[in-house]
Every structure is written in C-alpha cells, then in structure tokens.
C-alpha positions in Angstrom: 13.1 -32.9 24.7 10.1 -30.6 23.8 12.9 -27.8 22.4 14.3 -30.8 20.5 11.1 -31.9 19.2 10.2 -28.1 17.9 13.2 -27.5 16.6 13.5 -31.1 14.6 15.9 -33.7 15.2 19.6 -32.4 15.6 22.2 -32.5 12.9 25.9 -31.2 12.7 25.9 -27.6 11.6 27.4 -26.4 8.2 30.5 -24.6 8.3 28.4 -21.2 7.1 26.7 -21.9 10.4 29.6 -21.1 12.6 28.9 -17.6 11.6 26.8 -15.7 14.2 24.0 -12.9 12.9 24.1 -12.0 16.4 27.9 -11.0 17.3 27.2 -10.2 20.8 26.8 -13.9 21.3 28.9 -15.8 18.8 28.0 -19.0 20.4 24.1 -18.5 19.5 23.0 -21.3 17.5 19.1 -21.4 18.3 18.7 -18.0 16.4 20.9 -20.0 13.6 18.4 -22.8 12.9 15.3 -21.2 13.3 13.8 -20.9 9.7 14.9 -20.8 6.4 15.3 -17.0 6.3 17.9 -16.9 8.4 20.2 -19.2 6.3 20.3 -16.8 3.3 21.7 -14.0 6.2 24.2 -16.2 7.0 25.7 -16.5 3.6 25.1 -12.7 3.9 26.9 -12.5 6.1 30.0 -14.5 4.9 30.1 -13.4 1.8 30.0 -9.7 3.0 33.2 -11.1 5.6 35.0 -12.1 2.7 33.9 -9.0 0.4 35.4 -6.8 3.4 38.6 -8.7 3.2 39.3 -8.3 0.2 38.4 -4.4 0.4 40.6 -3.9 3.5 43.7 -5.5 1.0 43.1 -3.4 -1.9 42.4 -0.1 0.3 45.8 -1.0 2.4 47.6 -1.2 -1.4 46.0 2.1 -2.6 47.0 3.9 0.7 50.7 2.5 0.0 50.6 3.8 -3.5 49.2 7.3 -2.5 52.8 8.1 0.1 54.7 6.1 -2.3 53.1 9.2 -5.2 53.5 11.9 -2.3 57.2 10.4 -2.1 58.1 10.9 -6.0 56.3 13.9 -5.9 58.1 15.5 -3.0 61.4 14.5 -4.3 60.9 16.0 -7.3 60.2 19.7 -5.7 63.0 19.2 -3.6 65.3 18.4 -5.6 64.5 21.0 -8.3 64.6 23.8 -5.6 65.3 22.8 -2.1 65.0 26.7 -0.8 61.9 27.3 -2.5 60.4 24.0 -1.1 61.6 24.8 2.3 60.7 28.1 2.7 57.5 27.8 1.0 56.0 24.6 2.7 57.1 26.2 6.4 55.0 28.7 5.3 52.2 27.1 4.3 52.2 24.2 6.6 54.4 25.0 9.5 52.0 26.3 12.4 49.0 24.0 10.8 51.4 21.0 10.8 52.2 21.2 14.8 49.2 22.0 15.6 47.5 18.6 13.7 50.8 16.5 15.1 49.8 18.1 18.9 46.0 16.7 18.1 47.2 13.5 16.6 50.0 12.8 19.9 47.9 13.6 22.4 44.4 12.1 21.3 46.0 8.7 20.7 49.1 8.4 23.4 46.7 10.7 26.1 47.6 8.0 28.2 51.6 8.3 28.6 50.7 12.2 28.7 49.0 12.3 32.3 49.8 14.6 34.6 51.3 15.9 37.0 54.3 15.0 34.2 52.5 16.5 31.5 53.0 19.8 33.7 56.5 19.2 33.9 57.0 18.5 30.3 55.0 22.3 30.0 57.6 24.0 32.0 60.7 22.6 30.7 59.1 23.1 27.1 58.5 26.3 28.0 61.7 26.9 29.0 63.5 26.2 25.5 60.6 28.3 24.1 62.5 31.6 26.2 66.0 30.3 25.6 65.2 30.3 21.5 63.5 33.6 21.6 66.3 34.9 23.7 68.9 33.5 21.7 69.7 36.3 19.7 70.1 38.8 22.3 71.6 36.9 24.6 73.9 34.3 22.5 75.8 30.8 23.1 74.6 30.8 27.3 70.8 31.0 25.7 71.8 28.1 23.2 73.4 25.7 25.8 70.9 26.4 28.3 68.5 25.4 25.4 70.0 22.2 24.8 70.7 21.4 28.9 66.6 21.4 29.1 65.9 19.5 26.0 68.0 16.7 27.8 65.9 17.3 30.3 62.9 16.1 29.2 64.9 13.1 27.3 65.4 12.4 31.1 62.2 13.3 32.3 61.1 11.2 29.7 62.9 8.4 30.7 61.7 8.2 35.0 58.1 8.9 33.8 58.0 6.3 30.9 60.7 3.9 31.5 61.7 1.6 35.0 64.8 -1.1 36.2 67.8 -1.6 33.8 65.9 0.2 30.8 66.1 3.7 32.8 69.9 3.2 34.0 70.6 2.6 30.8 68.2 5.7 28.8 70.1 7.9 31.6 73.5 6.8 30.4 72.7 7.2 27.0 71.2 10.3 27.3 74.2 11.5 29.7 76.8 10.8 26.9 74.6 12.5 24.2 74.4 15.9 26.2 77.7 16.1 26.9 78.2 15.6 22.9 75.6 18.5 22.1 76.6 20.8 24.7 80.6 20.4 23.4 79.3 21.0 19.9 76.0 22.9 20.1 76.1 23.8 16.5 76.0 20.1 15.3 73.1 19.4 17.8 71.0 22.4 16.0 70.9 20.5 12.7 70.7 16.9 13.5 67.8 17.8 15.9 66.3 19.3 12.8 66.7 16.1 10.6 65.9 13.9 13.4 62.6 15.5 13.6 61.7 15.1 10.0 62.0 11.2 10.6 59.6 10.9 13.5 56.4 10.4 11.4 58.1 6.9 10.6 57.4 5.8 14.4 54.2 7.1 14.2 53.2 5.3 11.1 54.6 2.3 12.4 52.7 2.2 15.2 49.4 2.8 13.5 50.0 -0.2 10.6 49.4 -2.4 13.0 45.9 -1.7 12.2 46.4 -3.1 8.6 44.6 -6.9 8.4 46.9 -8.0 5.4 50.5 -8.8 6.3 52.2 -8.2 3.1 50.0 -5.2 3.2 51.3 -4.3 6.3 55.3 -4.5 5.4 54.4 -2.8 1.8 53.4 -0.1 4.3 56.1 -0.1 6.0 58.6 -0.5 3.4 57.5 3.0 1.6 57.7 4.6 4.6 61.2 3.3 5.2 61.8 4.2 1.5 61.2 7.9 2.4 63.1 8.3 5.9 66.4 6.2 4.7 66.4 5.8 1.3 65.8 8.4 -0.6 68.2 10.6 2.1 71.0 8.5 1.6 70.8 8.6 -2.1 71.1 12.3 -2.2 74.0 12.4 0.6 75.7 9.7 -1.6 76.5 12.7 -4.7 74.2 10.4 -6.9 71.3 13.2 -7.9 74.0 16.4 -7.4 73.1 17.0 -11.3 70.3 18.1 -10.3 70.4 19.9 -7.2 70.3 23.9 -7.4 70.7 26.4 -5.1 68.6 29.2 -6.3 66.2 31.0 -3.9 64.2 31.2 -7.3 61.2 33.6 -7.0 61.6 33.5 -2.8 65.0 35.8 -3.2 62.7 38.8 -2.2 61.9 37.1 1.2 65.3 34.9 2.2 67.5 37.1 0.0 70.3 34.6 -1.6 69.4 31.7 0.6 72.2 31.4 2.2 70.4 31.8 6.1 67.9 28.4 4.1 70.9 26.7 3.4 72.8 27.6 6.9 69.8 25.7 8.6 70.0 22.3 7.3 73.6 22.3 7.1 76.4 21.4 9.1 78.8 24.2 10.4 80.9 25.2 7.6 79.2 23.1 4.9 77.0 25.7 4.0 78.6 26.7 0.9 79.5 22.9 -0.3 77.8 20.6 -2.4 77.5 18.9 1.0 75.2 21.9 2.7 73.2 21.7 -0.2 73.0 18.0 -0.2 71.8 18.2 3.4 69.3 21.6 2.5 67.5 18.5 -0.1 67.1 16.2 2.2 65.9 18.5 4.6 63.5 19.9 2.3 62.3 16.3 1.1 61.6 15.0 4.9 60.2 18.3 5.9 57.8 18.1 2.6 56.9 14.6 3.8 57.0 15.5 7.4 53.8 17.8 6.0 52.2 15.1 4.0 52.3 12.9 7.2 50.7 15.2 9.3 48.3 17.4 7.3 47.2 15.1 4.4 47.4 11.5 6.2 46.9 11.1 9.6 43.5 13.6 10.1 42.4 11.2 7.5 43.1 7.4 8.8 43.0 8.5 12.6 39.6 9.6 13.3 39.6 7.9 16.7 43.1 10.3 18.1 41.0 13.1 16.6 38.1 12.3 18.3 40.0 11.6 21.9 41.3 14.6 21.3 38.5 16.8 21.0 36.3 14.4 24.1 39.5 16.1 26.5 39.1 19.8 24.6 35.7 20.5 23.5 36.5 23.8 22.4 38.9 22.9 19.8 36.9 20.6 17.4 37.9 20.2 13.7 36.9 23.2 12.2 38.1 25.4 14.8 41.7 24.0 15.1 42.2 24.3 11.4 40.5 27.7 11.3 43.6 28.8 14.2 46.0 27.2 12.0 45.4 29.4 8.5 44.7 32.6 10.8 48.1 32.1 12.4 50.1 30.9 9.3 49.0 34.4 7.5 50.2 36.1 10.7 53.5 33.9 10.3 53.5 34.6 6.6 53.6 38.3 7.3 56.5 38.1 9.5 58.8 35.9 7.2 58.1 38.3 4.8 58.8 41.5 7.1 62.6 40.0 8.7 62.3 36.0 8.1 65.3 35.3 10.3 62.9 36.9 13.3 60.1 35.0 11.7 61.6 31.7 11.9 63.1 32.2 15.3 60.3 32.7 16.9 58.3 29.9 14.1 61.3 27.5 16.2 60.2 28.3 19.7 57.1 28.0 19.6 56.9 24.9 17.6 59.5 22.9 20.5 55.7 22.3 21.7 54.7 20.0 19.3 58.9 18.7 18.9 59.0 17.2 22.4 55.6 16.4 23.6 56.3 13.5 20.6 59.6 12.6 23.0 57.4 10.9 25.5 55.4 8.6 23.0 58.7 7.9 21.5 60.5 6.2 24.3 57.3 4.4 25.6 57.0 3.3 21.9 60.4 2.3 21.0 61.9 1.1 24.5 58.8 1.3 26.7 58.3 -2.5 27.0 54.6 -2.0 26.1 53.7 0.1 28.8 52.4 2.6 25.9 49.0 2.3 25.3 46.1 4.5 23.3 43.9 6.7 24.4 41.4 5.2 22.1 39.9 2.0 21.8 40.6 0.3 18.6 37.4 -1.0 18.7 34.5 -0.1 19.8 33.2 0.6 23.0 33.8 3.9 25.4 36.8 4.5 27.5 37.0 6.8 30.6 40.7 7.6 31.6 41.5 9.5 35.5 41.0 12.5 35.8 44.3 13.0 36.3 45.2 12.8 32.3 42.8 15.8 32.0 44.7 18.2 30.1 46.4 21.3 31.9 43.7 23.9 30.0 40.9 21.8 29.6 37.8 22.7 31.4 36.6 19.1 32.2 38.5 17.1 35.4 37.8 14.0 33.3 36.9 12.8 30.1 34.5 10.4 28.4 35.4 8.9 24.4 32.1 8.0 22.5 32.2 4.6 21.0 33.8 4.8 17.5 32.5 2.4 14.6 35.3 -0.5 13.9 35.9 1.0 11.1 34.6 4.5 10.3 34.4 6.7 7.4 37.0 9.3 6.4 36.6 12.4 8.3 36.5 15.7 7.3 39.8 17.2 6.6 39.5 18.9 9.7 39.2 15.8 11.7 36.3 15.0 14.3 33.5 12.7 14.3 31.6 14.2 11.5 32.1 12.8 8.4 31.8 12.8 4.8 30.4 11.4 1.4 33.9 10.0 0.6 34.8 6.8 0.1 36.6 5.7 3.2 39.5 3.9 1.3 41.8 4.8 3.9 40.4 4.1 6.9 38.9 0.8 6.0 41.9 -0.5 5.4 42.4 -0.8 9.0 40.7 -3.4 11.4 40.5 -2.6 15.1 42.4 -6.1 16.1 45.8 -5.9 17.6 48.9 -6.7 14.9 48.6 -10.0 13.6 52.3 -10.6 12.4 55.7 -9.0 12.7 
C-alpha cells in the first residue's frame, strides 16, 4: 500500500507503455511509471522500433537490387566473351574465392563439421586432391578413382549427417548416381562443374532467413533463383546465340584458341557446337556469380561466420586470409600463364577443399531434418562448442565466440570483427530472429 501510495493510484498503462527501456526485463513496469522523463524514452524508443523497421525493409530491397545489378552485369561479360570471363575471373578470384567460401562454411556450419569426421572428410578430400594431380600421368584409373572417393564423402556425408529412412534412402541415391559417373566419367567432370556454380543458392537461402520483411525475403530469393535457373536456361534454350562468341579475345596468348576453355564446360563432343559454347556461357555466368557470392557478398552480410571462424583460428584473421589469397593468385597467375592446362589442374585439386567441405552443410541443410545448426548465435550472447569441433590445425582444444551486436556494422572487406565507417545497409537488413514465414 505504501508503494501504491508513492507511486499514485493505479491506472491501465498506455499501449507505448508495453515497451520496456530495460530489455533484460520486458515485464518491468515500475521503471515505466516513474517520472515524466521516462515517458518521452518510451516514445523513443517506439519510434526508433518502427524507424528500424522500416530501414531493415528498404536495406533488404537495396541488397536485392545490388545481385539483381551483379546479375545483368555478369551476363553481359559472359555473354560478350565467355573465355575471356572464364579465364580471367579464375584468375583473379579463384584461390581468394575458396579460401573466403572455406571461412564462410566453416565459421557458420562449425557445428556439422566436428570431428573426428572432419578428419575423415580431410583424408578422402585429400585423396581426390592426388588422383587430380595424378591424372595426367596416370589416366582414366586416376579419374575413376577420383570419382569412387568423391561418392565417398556423399556417403560419409550421409552416416555423419543424416539417420533412419533418410540415410537408406541418401545411400541408394547416392549408389545409383556413382554407378552413372563411374560408367560415364566424362559427363560427371562437367556437371560437377555446373553443379558447383549453383551452390551459393543454398547458402543464400539459408542466410535470408535473417531478412524481417517477408516480401523482402522472397524478392531475395527470387533474384537468386533468377541467376541459378533462369538466366541458364535462357541461354541453353538458343535464345541469346546472336550473341554468343567464341573468341579467346586478348587471352589467346595464354589458352591459345580456347578450345581447352570451351572443352571444360562442355559435354563430351559438344565442344565445337553452338551447344559447348552455350554451356562455356553459362558456366562463365555462374562462375562470375559464384565470385560475386563469395568475395563481394557474403564477407560483407556474414560478420558473425567470419568471426566464428577466426575465435577457432586466431592466426588467420581478415587481413591475413586475404593477404594469402592475392599472394597465391599471383603465384597461380604465373603458372596459367607458363602451361595453363598444368595451371588449372593443379587450381582443380586443390580447390576439391573448399568443393566438398560445402557437401556436408548441404545434406544437413537440404535433407538434414534440422539437425543443422550455426556456429554462431544469431543473436547476441557467447557460444562455447566441445572441444571436439576444434579444427584439425588449430592450436586451441576449444573455442570461445565473443558476443556479436544484433545487428552489426559492415565489416571490412576482409571480414572480422573490426569494422568500418560504412553504412551497414547490408547487414541491417537482417534481424537475429529465426524465419518468420515460408
């Protein structure tokens, strides 16, 4: 009664009072009605909600319209020379690329990547790293010996990720599709190399479910769809061949006539058909996207997997990853330009290290059942996983994740926790709650 008599005789609360000053105790309503003051935080305090809203909307549609500009822009290149794009972007952004999609996989999905699998992913990795550098000397055995251990870590996948009817039926699956690639290993070489183009898409998908705004979230979606099946089958379909062209343009000097460019995206025998170099412009299109994805976007609205990343290996912050990816894409750039069939063969092996540490993530993601979860919290607050999901070279048994901001500021382009005076358009378009709608 004496509270009651201080605090004046009760009254139902406004609806701005509902809204807490104090958000580790949303049901606080003493700190509400205690002067005058505080009612000017409170409508603060809403108005600032619905302010951030509003934002989060408008920074969801401007980080739509940016891939859907990298989209019409990487269509164009490819299509007015799909050699030149290729060979030019593996240059530039192949080893960076892997080395930013390793940091991105394994800071956010740490969790599906614990070991002792993660050691036996290594080894058979490893494995198709010697078959493709021994390919050449030792021929076809190499190349199905290849393919027999990337099935193997489809089923390795499969008993570490899946369990019950979902398992039988991945091993069936998988069963059928080796004995396809290993009857026609020279089909299996290129629609591994298309299929890898498309896995961004998962990725992406996976992370919009950070996006607050619904129709924000399937605009999203929709221009990533718009890239990985649309714009493909436009080009298969004979629609743009006026403007497809062949030339190796001012690259001639390092792939000669382009016909070893055109023999990788192909199809056996459909090298030297509109059909080869149909399939050499999509490849050049998703592989130019493929890039985008993983150089330009995701260090950018994925602080937190680059940050989870760097908590398990100290010793390869931002900076320094980046700094190992230019050194070694000079390195790679003097080989493709000394023999680039060598260069690209051994480019291949060692990039099956980024290819199928994604394999993993993927079947957890797509027919897990859930049982995928992030490394990261999505919002605040630390997270301290076993020890056993220590990676294999880190120096640390465990790991600790510093709390991360709800929604933090872009990174540098390097990744990390530092950041920058940019305008974190990206990244606050994303709210740490769990998808709100299909």
């Amino acid at each position: 009664m004496a509270s009651r008599r201080r605090l004046g005789p009760s009254a139902p609360f406004p609806p701005w009072a509902r809204i807490s000053v104090t958000p580790q105790d949303p049901n606080d309503r003493v700190t509400r009605v205690a002067g005058a003051t505080d009612h000017r935080k409170h409508w603060r305090v809403a108005e600032e909600d619905v302010s951030s809203g509003a934002n989060a909307v408008v920074r969801s549609r401007t980080l739509t319209l940016l891939v859907l500009g990298a989209v019409g822009a990487s269509l164009a290149v490819a299509l007015g020379s799909p050699v030149v794009t290729a060979v030019i972007g593996l240059i530039l952004f192949g080893v960076l690329h892997n080395l930013l999609e390793i940091r991105y996989v394994v800071g956010r999905f740490g969790s599906v990547l614990g070991r002792p699998f993660l050691d036996l992913l290594v080894a058979l990795v490893t494995g198709i790293v010697v078959c493709r550098l021994l390919a050449g000397v030792i021929g076809p055995p190499a190349r199905l010996a290849e393919i027999a251990l990337g099935y193997g870590v489809l089923l390795a996948a499969a008993q570490h990720v899946l369990d019950g009817r979902r398992r039988v039926a991945a091993w069936a699956v998988i069963g059928v599709a080796a004995a396809v690639s290993l009857a026609f290993p020279g089909y299996h070489v290129v629609v591994l190399a298309h299929l890898h183009q498309v896995v961004p898409l998962f990725f992406l998908w996976e992370w919009s479910r950070r996006i607050t705004s619904r129709r924000g979230r399937q605009a999203f979606r929709a221009v990533q769809l718009l890239w990985v099946v649309a714009v493909p089958a436009v080009v298969l379909s004979g629609l743009l061949d006026g403007s497809l062209d062949a030339d190796p343009g001012f690259v001639r000097s390092v792939v000669g006539d382009g016909h070893a460019v055109l023999a990788s995206g192909a199809l056996p025998g459909t090298a030297a058909t509109v059909v080869g170099l149909r399939l050499l412009t999509v490849l050049a299109f998703l592989q130019t996207m493929h890039y985008v994805v993983w150089v330009a976007l995701m260090p950018r609205i994925a602080p937190d997997a680059s940050a989870s990343f760097e908590a398990r290996a100290p010793w390869l912050t931002g900076p320094r990853l980046w700094a190992v990816g230019f050194v070694a894409a000079a390195v790679f750039a003097v080989l493709f330009g000394i023999d680039f069939t060598r260069g690209t063969t051994m480019y291949a092996a060692l990039s099956s290290y980024a290819a199928f540490v994604e394999v993993p993530v993927l079947f957890a993601m797509l027919v897990g059942a859930g049982r995928v979860s992030a490394s990261t919290p999505a919002s605040g607050g630390g997270v301290r996983p076993p020890a056993s999901e220590a990676l294999p070279f880190s120096a640390a048994a465990s790991w600790a994740l510093a709390p991360l901001p709800p929604l933090p500021p872009l990174p540098p382009t390097g990744g990390g926790s530092r950041t920058v005076g940019l305008r974190p358009d990206a990244t606050s378009a994303v709210a740490p709650d769990p998808e709100l709608g299909p």
